[in-house]
C-alpha angles and dihedrals in degrees: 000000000000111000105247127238141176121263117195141164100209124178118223104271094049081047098055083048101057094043074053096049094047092039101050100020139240108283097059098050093034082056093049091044093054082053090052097046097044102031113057092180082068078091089069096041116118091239115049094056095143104090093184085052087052103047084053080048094058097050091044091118097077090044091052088046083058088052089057107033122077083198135002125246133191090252091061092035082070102041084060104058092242098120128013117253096240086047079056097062103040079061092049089052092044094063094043089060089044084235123169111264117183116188116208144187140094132302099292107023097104105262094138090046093060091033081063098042092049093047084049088053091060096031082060106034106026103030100155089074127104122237130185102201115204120200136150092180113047096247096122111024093064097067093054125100092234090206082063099116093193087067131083124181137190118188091177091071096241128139101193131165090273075055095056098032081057097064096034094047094086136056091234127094109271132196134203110214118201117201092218123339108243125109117070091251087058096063097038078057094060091041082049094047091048100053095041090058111258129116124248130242114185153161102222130173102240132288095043102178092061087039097058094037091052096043100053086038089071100048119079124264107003099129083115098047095046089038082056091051103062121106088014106148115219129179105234105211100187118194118187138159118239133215092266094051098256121130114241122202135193129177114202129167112235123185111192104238138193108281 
């Protein structure tokens, strides 16, 4: 088995955190956070003048979680404020029912931290399933156990008929995963996936449904592959970053229409 690391797209303040956090410990910056989460004058003290430090500060559970945590998991997921527990749950079902769940946002807000720690839900609760899993960087495959036999990467970030002969090859429900939807191959692979019967599971840069029909749309003879994708139901998870630092999730079904 592969050892496991931690993969994460990080922007510039969580980053200085964390160097803090390694450098100087736990216990000093996990004493200045709880000031900072139960004292809302800490914004006046003299030293916490910095107001982009403190609102890291105040989302410093979820970074500590990442300290502590191989993987994430739903659970912790939870436990860290990064996602709310009936949001949680619309996910879970989502997965029981092998839905297709798109994950979008742009490049640090964390949608490779829930894609992982979607992929480690069914790993762990549906294994008999069948996954193809699609990267060109290694920010999934890390984390998977490669003498898994219901598992299938490519690393080389193409979907082929093996690919396809894979997923269809069981009885069971079966899911193509996609690292991060960019290159042309990446979004003839959904369109693959989806014909062939399996769910999707993607990083995506928002909205998905223009991206993937414009996409296709400039590239030759894909009448087939955008008449297949109407009326296609996805689960939007949305992850974004607001004015005072919070993340802020929403999770929306979209089913690419007829313009």
């Amino acid at each position: 088995m592969k050892e496991q690391t931690k993969v994460m797209r990080l922007d510039t303040k969580e980053q200085g955190l964390i160097e803090l956090l390694r450098k100087e410990g736990v216990e000093p910056l996990t004493r200045l956070l709880e000031m900072a989460l139960n004292n809302p004058d800490t914004y006046n003290d003299e030293r916490m003048k910095n107001e982009e430090y403190v609102k890291t500060l105040r989302n410093g559970k979820w970074i500590r979680s990442i300290l502590e945590n191989e993987t994430f998991s739903l659970e912790s997921l939870d436990s860290c404020d990064y996602l709310l527990s009936v949001q949680i749950e619309e996910i879970k079902k989502a997965i029981q029912e092998n839905k297709n769940i798109v994950i979008t946002g742009t490049t640090g807000v964390g949608k490779t931290v829930l894609l992982n720690a979607l992929f480690k839900y069914q790993l762990e609760r549906f294994p008999e399933r069948k996954s193809v899993v699609i990267e060109n960087y290694p920010e999934i495959s890390p984390n998977i156990d490669f003498e898994n036999k219901k598992i299938l990467i490519r690393d080389d970030g193409d979907f082929s008929m093996r690919s396809l002969r894979f997923l269809q090859d069981s009885n069971e429900p079966s899911r193509l995963i996609v690292g991060e939807l960019m290159a042309d191959e990446d979004f003839l692979a959904v369109t693959s996936g989806l014909h062939g019967g399996s769910s999707i599971l993607a990083t995506s840069a928002r909205n998905f449904g223009l991206r993937m029909l414009n996409r296709l749309r400039a590239m030759p003879n894909t009448e087939k592959q955008i008449e297949m994708l109407y009326e296609v139901n996805f689960l939007i998870i949305d992850i974004s970053i607001g004015l005072d630092g919070q993340r802020i999730v929403e999770i929306k079904k979209e089913c690419i229409k007829h313009e």
